[in-house]
OpenMM code with the backbone's topology and positions (N, CA, C; nanometers):
from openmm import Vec3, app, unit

residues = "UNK UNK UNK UNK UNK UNK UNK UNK UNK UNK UNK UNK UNK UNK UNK UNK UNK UNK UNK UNK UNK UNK UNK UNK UNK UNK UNK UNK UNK UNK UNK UNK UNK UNK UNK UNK UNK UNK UNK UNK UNK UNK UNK UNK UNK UNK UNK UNK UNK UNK UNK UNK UNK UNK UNK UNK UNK UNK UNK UNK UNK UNK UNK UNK UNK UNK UNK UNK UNK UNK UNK UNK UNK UNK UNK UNK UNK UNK UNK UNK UNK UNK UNK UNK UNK UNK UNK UNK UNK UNK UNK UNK UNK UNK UNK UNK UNK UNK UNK UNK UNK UNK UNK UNK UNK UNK UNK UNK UNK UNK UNK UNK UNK UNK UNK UNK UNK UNK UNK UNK UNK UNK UNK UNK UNK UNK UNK UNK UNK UNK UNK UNK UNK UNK UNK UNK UNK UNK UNK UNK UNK UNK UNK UNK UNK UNK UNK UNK UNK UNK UNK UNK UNK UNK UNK UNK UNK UNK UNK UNK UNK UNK UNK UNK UNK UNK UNK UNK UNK UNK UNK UNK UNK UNK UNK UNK UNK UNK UNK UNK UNK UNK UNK".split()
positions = [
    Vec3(8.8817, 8.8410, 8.1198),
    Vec3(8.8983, 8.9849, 8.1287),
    Vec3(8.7820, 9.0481, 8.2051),
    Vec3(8.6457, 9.0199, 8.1838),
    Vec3(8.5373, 9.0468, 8.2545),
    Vec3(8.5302, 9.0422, 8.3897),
    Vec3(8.5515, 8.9345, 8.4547),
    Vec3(8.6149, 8.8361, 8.5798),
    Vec3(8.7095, 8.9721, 8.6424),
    Vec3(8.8325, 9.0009, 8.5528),
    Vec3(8.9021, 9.0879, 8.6453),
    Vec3(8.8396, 9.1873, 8.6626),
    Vec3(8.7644, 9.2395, 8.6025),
    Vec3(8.7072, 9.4345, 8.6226),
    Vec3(8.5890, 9.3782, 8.7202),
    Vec3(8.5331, 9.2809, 8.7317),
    Vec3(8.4120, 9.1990, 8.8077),
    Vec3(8.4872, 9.2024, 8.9767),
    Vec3(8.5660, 9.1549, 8.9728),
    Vec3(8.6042, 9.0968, 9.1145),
    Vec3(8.6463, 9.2392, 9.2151),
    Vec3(8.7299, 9.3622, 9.1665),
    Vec3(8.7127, 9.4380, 9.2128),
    Vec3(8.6393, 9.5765, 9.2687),
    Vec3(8.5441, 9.5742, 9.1478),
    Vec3(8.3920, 9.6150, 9.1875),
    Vec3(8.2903, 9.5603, 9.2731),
    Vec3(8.3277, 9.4073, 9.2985),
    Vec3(8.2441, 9.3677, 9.3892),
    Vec3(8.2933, 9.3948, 9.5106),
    Vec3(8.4057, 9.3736, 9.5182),
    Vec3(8.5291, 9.3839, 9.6672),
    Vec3(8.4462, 9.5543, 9.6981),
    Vec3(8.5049, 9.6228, 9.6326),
    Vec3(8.4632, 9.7756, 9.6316),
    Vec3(8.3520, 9.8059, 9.7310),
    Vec3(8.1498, 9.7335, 9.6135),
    Vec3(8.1054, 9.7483, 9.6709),
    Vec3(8.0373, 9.6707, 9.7893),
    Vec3(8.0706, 9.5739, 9.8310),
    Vec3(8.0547, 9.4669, 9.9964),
    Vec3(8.1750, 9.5367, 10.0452),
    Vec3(8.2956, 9.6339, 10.0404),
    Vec3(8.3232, 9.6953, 10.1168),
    Vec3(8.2546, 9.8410, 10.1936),
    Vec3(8.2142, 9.9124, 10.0975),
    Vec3(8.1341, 10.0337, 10.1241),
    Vec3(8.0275, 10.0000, 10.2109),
    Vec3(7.9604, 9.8993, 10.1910),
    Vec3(7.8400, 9.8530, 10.2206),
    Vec3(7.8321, 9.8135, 10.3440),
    Vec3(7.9540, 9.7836, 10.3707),
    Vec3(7.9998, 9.7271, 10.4989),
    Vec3(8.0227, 9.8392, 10.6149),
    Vec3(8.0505, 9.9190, 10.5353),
    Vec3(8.0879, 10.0414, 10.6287),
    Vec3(7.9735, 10.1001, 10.7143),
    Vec3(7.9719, 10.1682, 10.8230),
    Vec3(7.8637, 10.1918, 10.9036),
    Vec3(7.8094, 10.3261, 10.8839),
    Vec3(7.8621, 10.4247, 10.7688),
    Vec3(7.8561, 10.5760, 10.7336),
    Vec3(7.8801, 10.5538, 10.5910),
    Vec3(7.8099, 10.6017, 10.4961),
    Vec3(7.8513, 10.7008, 10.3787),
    Vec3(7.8210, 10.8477, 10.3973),
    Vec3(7.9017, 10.9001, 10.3602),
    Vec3(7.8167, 11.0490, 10.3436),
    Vec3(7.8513, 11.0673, 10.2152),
    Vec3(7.9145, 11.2004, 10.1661),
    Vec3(7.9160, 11.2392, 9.9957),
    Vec3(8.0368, 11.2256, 9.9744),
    Vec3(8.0344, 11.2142, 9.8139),
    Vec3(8.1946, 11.2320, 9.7683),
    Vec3(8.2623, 11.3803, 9.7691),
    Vec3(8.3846, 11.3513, 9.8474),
    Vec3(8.4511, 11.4796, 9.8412),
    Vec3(8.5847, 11.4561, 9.7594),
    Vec3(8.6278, 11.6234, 9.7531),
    Vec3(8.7780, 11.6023, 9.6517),
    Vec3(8.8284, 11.5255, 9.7009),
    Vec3(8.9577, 11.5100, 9.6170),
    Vec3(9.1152, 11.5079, 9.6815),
    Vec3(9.1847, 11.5524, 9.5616),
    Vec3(9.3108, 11.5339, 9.6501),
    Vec3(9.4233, 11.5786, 9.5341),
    Vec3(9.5053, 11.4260, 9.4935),
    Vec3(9.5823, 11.4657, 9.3653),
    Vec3(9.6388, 11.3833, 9.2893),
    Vec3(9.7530, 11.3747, 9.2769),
    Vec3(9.8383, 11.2740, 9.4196),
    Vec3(9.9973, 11.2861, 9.4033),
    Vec3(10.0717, 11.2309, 9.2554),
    Vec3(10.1586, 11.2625, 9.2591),
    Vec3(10.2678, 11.2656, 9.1892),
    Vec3(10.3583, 11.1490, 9.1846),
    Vec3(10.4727, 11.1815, 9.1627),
    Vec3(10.6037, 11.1091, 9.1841),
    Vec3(10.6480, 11.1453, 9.3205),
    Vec3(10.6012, 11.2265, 9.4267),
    Vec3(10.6364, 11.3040, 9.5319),
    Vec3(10.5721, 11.2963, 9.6406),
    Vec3(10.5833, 11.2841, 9.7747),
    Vec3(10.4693, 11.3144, 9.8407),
    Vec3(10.4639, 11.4593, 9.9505),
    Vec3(10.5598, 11.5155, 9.8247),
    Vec3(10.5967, 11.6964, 9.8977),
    Vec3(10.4271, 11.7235, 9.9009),
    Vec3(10.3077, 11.7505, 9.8768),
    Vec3(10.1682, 11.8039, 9.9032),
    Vec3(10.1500, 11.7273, 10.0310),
    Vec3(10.1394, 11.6106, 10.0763),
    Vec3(10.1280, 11.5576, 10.1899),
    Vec3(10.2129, 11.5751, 10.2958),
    Vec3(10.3656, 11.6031, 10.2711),
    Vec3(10.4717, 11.6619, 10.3790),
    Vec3(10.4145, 11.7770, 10.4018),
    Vec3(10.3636, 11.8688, 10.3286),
    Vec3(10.3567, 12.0459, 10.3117),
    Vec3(10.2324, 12.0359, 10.4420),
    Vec3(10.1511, 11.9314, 10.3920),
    Vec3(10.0212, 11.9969, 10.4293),
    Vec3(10.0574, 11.9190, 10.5991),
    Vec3(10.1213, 11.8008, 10.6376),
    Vec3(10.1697, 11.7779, 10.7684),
    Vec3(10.2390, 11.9036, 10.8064),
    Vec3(10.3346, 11.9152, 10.7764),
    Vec3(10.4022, 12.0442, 10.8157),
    Vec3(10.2747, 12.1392, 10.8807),
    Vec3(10.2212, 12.1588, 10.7774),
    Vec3(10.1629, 12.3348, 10.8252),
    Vec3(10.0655, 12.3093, 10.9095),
    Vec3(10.0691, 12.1831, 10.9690),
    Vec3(9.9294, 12.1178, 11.1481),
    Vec3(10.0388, 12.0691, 11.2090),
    Vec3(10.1852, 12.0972, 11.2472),
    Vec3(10.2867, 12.1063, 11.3420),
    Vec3(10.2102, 12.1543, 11.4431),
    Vec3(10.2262, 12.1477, 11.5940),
    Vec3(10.1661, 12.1616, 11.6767),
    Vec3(10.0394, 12.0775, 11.7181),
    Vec3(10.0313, 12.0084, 11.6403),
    Vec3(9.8544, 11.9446, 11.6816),
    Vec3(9.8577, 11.8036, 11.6620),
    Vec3(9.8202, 11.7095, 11.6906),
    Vec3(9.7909, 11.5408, 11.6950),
    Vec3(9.7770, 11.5160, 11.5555),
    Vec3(9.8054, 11.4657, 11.4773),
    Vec3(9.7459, 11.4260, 11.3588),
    Vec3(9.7835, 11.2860, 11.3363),
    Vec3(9.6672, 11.2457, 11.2688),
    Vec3(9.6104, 11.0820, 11.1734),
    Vec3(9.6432, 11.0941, 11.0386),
    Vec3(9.7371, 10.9916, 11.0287),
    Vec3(9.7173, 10.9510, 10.8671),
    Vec3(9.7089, 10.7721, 10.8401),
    Vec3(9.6629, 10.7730, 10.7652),
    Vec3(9.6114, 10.6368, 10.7077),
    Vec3(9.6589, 10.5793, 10.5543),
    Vec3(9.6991, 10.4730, 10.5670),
    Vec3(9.7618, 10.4429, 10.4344),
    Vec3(9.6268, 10.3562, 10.3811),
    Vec3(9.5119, 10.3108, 10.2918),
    Vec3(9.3947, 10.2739, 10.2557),
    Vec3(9.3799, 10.2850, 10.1227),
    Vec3(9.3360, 10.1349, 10.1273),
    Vec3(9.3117, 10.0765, 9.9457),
    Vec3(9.1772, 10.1456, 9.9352),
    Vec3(9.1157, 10.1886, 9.8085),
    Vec3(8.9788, 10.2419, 9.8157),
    Vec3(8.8962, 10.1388, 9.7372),
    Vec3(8.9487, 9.9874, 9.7402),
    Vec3(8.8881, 9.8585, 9.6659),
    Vec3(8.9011, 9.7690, 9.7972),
    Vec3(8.9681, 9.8026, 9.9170),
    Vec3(8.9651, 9.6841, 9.9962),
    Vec3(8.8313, 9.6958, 10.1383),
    Vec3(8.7963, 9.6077, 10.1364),
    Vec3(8.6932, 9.5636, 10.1943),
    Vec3(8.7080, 9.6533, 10.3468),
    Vec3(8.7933, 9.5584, 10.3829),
    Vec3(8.8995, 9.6032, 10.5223),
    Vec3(8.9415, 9.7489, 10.5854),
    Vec3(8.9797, 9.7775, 10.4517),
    Vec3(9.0613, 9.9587, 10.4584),
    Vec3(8.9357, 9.9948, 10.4238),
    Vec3(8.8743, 10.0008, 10.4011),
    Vec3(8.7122, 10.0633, 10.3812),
    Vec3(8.6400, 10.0614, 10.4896),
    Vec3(8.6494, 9.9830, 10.6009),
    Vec3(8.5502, 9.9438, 10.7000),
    Vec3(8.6281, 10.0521, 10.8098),
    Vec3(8.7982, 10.0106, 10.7799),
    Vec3(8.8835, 10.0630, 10.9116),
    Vec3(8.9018, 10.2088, 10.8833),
    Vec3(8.9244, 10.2811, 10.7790),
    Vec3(8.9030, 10.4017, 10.7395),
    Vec3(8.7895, 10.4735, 10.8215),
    Vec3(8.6761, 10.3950, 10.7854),
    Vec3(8.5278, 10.4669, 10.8090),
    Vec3(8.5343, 10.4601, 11.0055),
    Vec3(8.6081, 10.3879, 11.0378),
    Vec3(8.6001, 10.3516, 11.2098),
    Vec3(8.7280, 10.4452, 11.2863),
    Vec3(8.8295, 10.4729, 11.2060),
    Vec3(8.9279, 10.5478, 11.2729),
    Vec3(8.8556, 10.6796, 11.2041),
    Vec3(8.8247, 10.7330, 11.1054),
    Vec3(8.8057, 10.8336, 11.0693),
    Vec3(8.6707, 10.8896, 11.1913),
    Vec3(8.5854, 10.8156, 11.2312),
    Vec3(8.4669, 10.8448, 11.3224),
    Vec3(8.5553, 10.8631, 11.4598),
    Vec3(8.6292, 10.7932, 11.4982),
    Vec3(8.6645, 10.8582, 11.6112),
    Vec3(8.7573, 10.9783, 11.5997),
    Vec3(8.8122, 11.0271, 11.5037),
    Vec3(8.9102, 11.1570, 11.4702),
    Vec3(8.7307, 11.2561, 11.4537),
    Vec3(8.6829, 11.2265, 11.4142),
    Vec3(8.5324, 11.3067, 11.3965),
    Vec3(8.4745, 11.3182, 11.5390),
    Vec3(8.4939, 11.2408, 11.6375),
    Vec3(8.3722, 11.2195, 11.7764),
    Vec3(8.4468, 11.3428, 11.8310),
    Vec3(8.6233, 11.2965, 11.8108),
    Vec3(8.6960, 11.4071, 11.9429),
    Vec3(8.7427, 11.5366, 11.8354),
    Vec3(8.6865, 11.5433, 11.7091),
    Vec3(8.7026, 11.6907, 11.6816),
    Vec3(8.6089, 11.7847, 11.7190),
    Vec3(8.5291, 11.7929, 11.7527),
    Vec3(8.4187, 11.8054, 11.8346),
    Vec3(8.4759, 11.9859, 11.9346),
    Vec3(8.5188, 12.0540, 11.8678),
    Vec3(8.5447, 12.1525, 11.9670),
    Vec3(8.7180, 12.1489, 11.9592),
    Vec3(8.8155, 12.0231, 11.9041),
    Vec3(8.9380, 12.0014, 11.8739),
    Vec3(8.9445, 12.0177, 11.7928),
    Vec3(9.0968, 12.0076, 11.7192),
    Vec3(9.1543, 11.9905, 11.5620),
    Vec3(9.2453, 11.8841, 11.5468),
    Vec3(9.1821, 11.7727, 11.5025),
    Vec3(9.3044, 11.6508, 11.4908),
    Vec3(9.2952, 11.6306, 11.3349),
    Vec3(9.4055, 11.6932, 11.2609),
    Vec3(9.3936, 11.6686, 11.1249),
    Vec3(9.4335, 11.5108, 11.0678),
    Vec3(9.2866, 11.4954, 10.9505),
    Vec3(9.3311, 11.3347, 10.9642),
    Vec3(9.4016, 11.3855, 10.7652),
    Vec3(9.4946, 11.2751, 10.7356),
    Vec3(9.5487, 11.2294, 10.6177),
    Vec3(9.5016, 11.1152, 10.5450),
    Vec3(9.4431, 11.0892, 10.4351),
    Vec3(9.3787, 10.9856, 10.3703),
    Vec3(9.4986, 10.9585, 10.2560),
    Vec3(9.5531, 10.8502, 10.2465),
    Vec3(9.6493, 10.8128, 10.1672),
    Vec3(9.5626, 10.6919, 10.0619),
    Vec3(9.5597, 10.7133, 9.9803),
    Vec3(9.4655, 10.6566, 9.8843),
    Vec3(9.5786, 10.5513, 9.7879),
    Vec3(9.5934, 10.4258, 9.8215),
    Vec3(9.6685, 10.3287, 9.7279),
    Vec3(9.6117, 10.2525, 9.6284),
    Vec3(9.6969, 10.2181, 9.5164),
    Vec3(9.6285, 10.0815, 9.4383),
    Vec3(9.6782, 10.0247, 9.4351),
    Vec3(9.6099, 9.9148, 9.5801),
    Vec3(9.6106, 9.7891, 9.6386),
    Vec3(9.4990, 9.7174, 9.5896),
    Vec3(9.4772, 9.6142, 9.5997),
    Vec3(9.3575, 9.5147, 9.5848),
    Vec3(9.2974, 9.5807, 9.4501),
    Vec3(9.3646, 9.5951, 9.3351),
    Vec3(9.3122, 9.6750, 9.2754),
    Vec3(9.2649, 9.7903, 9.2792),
    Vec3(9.2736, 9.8828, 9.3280),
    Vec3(9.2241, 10.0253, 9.3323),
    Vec3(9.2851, 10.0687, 9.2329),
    Vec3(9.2141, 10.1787, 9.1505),
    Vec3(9.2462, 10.2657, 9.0767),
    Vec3(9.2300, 10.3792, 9.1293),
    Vec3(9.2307, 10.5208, 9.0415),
    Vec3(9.2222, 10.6231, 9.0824),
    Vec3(9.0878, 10.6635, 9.0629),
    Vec3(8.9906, 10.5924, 8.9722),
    Vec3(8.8235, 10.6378, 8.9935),
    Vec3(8.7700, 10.5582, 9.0310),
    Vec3(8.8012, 10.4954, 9.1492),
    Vec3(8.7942, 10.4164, 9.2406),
    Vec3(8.7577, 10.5341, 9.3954),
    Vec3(8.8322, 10.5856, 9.3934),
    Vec3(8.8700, 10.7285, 9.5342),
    Vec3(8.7471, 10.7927, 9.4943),
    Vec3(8.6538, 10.8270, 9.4504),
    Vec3(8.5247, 10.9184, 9.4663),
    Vec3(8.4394, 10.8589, 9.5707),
    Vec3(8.4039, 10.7453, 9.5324),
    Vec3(8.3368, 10.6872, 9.6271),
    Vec3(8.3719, 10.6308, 9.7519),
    Vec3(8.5108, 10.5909, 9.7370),
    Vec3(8.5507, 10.5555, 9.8471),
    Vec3(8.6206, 10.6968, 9.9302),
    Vec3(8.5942, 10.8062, 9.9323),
    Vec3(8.5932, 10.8868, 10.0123),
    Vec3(8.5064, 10.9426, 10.0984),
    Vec3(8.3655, 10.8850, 10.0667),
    Vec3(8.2721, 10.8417, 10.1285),
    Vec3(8.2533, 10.8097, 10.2733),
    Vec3(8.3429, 10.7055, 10.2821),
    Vec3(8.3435, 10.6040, 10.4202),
    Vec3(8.3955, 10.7350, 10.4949),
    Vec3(8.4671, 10.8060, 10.4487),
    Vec3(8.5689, 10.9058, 10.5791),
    Vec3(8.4511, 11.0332, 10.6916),
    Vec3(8.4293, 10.9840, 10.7891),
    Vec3(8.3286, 11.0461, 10.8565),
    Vec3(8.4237, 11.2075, 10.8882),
    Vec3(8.5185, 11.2246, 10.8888),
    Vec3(8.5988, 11.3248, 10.8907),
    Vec3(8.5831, 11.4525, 10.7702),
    Vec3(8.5088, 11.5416, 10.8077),
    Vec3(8.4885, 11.5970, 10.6524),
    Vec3(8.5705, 11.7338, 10.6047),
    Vec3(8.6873, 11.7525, 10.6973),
    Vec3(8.7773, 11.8123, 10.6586),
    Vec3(8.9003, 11.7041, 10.6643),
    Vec3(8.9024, 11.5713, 10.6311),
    Vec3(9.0064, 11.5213, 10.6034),
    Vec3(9.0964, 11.5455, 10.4767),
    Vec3(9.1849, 11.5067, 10.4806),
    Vec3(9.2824, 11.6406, 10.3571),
    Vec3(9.3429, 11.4946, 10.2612),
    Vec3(9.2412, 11.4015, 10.1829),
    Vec3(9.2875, 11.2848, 10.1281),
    Vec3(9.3437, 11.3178, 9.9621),
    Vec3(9.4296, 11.1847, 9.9523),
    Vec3(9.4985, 11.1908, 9.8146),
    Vec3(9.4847, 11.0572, 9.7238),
    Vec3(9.5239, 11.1097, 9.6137),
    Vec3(9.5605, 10.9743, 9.5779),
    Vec3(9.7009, 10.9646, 9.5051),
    Vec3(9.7329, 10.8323, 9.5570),
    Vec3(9.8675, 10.8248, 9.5892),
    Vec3(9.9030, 10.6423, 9.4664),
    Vec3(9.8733, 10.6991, 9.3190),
    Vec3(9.8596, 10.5993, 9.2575),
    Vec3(9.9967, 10.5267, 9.2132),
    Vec3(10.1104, 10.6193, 9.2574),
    Vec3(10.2397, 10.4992, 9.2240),
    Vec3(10.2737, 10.4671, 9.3953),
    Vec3(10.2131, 10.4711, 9.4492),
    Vec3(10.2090, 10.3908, 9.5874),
    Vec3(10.3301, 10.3818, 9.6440),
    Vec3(10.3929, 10.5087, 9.6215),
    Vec3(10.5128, 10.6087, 9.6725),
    Vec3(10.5105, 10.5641, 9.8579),
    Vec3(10.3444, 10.6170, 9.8807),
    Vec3(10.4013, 10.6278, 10.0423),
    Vec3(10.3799, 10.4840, 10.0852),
    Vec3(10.3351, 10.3867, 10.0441),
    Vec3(10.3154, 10.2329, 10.0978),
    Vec3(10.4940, 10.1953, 10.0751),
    Vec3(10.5459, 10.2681, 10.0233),
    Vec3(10.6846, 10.2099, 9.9881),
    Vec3(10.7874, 10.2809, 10.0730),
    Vec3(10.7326, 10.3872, 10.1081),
    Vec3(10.7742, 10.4870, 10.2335),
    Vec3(10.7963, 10.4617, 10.3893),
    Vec3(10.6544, 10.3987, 10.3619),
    Vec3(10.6008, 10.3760, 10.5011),
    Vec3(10.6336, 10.2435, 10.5759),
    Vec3(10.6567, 10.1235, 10.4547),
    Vec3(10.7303, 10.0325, 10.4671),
    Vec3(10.8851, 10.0369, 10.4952),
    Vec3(10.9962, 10.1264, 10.4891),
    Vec3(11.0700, 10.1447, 10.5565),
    Vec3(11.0699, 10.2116, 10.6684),
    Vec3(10.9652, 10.3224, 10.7124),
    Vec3(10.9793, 10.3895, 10.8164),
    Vec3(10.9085, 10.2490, 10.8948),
    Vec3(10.8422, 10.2040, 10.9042),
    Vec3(10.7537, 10.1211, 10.9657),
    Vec3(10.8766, 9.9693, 11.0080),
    Vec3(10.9449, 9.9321, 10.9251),
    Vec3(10.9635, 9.8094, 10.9276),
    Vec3(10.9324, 9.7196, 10.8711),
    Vec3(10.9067, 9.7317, 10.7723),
    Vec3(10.7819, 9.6306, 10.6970),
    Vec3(10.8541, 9.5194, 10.6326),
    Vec3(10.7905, 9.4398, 10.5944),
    Vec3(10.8766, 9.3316, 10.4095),
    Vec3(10.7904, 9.3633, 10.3317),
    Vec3(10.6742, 9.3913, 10.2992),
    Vec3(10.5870, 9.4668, 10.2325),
    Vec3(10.5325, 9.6233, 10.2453),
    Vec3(10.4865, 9.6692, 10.1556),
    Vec3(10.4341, 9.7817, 10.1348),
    Vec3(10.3303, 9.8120, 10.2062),
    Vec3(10.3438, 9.8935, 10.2856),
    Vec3(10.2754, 9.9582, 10.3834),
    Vec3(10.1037, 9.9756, 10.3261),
    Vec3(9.9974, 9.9000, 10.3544),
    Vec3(9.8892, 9.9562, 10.3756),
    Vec3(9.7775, 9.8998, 10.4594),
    Vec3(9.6566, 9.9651, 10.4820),
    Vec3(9.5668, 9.9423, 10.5804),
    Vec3(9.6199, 9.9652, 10.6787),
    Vec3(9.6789, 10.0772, 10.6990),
    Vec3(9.7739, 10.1268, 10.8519),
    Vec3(9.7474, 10.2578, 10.8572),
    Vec3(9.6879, 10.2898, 11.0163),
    Vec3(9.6300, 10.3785, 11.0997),
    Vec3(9.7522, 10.4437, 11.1964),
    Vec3(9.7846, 10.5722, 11.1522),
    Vec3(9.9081, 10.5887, 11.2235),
    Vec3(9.8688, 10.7486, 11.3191),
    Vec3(9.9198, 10.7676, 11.4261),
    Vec3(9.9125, 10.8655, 11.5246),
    Vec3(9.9965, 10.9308, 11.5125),
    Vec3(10.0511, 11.1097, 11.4807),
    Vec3(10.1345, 11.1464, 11.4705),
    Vec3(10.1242, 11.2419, 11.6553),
    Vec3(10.2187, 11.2694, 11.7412),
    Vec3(10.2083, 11.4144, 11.8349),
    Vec3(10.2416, 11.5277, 11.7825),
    Vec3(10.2186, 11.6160, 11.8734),
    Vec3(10.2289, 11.7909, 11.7787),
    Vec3(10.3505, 11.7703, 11.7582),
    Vec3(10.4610, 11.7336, 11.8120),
    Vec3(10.6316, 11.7695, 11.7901),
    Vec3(10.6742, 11.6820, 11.5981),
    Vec3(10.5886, 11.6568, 11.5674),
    Vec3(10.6251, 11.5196, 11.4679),
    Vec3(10.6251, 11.6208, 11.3839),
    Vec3(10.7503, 11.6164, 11.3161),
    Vec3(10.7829, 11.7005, 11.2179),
    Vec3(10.8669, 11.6099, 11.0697),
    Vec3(10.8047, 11.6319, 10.9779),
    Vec3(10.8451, 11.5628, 10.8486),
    Vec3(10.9710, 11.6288, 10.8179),
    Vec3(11.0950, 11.6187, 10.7795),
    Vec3(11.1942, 11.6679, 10.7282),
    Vec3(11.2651, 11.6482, 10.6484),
    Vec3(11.2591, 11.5324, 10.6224),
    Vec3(11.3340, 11.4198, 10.4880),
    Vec3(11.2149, 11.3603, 10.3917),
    Vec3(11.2825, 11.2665, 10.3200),
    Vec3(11.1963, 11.2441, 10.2124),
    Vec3(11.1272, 11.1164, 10.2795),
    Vec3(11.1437, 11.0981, 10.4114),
    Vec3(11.0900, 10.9535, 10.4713),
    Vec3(10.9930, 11.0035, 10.5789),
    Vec3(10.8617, 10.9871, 10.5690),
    Vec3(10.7412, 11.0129, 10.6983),
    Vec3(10.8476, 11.0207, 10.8208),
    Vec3(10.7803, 11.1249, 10.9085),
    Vec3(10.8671, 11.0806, 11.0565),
    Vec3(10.7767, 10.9033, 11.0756),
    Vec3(10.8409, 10.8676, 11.1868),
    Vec3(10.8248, 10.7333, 11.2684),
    Vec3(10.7163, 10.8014, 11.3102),
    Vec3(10.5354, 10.7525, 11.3884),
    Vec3(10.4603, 10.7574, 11.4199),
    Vec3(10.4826, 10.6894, 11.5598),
    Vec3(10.3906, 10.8074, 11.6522),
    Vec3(10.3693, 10.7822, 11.7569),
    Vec3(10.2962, 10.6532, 11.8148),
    Vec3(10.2591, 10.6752, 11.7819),
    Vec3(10.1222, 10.4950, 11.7555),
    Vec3(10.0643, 10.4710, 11.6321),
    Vec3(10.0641, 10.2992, 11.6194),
    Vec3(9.9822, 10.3037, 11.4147),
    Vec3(9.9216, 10.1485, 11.4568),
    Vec3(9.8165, 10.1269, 11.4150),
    Vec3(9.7593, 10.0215, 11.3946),
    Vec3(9.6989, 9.9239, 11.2492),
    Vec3(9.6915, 9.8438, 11.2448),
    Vec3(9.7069, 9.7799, 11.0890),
    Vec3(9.6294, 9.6736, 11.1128),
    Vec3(9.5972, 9.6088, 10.9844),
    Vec3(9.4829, 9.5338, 10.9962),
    Vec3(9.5454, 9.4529, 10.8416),
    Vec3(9.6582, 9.4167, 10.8670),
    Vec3(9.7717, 9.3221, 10.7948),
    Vec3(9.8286, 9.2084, 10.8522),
    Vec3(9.9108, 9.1254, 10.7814),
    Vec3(10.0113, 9.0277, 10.8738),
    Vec3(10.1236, 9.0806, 10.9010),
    Vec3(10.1977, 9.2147, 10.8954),
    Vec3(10.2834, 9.2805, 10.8975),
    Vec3(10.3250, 9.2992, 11.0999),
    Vec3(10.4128, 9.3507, 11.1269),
    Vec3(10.4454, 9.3397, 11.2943),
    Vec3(10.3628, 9.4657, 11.3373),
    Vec3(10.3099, 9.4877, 11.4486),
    Vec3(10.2924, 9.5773, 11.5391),
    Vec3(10.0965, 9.5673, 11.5148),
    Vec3(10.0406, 9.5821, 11.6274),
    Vec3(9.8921, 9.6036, 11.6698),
    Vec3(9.8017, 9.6016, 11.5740),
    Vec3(9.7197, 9.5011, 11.5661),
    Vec3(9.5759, 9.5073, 11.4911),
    Vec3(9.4972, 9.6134, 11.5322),
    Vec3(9.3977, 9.6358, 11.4186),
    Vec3(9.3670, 9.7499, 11.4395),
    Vec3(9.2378, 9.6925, 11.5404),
    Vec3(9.2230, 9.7975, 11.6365),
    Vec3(9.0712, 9.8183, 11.7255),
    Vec3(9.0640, 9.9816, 11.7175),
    Vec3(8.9382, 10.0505, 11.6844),
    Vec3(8.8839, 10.1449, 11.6511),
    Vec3(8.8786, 10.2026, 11.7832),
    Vec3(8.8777, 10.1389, 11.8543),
    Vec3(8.8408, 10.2132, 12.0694),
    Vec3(8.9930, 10.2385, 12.1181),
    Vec3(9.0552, 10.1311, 12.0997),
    Vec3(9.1994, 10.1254, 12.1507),
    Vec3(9.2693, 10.2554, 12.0537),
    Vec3(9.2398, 10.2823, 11.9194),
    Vec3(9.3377, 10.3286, 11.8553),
    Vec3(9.2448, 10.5214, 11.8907),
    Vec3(9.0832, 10.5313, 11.9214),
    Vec3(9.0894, 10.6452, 11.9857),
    Vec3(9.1209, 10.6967, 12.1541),
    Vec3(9.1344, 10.5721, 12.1925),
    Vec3(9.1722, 10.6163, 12.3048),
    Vec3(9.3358, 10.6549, 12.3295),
    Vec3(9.4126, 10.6179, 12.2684),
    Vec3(9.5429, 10.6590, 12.1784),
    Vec3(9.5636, 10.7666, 12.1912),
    Vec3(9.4738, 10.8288, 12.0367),
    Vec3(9.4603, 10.9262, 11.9992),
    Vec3(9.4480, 11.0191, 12.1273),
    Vec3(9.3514, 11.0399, 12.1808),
    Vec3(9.2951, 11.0750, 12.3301),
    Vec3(9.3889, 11.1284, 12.4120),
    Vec3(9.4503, 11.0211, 12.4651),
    Vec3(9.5887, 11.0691, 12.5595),
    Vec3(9.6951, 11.1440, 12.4785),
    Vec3(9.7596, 11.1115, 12.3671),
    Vec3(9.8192, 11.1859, 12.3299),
    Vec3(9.7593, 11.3577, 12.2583),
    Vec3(9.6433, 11.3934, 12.3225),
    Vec3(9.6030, 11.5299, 12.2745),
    Vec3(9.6607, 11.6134, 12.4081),
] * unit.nanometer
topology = app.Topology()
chain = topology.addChain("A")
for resn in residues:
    res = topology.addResidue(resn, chain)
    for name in ("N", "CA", "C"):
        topology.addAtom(name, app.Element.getBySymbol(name[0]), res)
């Protein structure tokens, strides 16, 4: 029993640690059975580029890639508005007081993150995506026209992942230069 509460605290912290930024813990909010607060809040940045990220806040990986896509949504907000989405799962063990600290890594400090503890949108995102598994550690590009309307994410303009799942590993340069052209 020790062993289990052991192994994901360590994952946790050699993930943080790993990361090239902490700054402070900021809120978030606490989904539901729903992910109407995350449609609402896409909705109302219609018109503008937006990032969302599906991220374990226990995985090593989604901790490192978080902190690297979130810095480049930070380099080119810079005078822009690219609203990023933090989708907070429990994957690799994550819990929900798990997300304080791991909100940390997000160099983005108006990112608008949740936690998303019945892992609603990994199950979401895995059909919009294509998946055989549940969508996470995936970096997705929305354009201004991307409009949510159903109970299923629109399809993303570009998404990168750092899974065995189909479509592009993640690179932090490739996925802002992405970002980039499509502003």
């Amino acid at each position: 029993m020790k062993a289990s509460i052991a192994i994901p605290a360590v994952m946790l912290l050699l993930g943080v640690s790993a990361c090239n930024r902490l700054g402070t813990e900021r809120s978030y909010a606490v989904l539901g059975d729903t992910l109407a607060a995350v449609r609402t809040a896409f909705n109302a940045d219609a018109g503008k580029v937006r990032v969302v990220m599906v991220v374990s806040p226990t995985c090593g990986a989604c901790l490192e890639g978080a902190s690297q896509v979130s810095q480049q949504v930070a380099g080119i907000n810079q005078g822009r508005t690219v609203p990023l989405y933090v989708l907070w799962v429990p994957r690799r063990g994550g819990q929900e007081k798990d997300v304080p600290n791991a909100t940390r890594v997000v160099a983005d400090s108006s990112a608008h993150e949740f936690w998303d503890g019945s892992n609603l949108s990994g199950v979401q995102y895995r059909q919009v995506l294509g998946w055989r598994g549940n969508a996470w550690d995936v970096y997705m590009v929305y354009g201004p026209k991307a409009q949510w309307t159903g109970d299923l994410p629109p399809v993303p303009d570009f998404f990168m992942h750092q899974t065995s799942e189909k479509g592009p590993q993640l690179d932090a340069s490739v996925f802002g230069t992405k970002l980039k052209q499509l502003l």
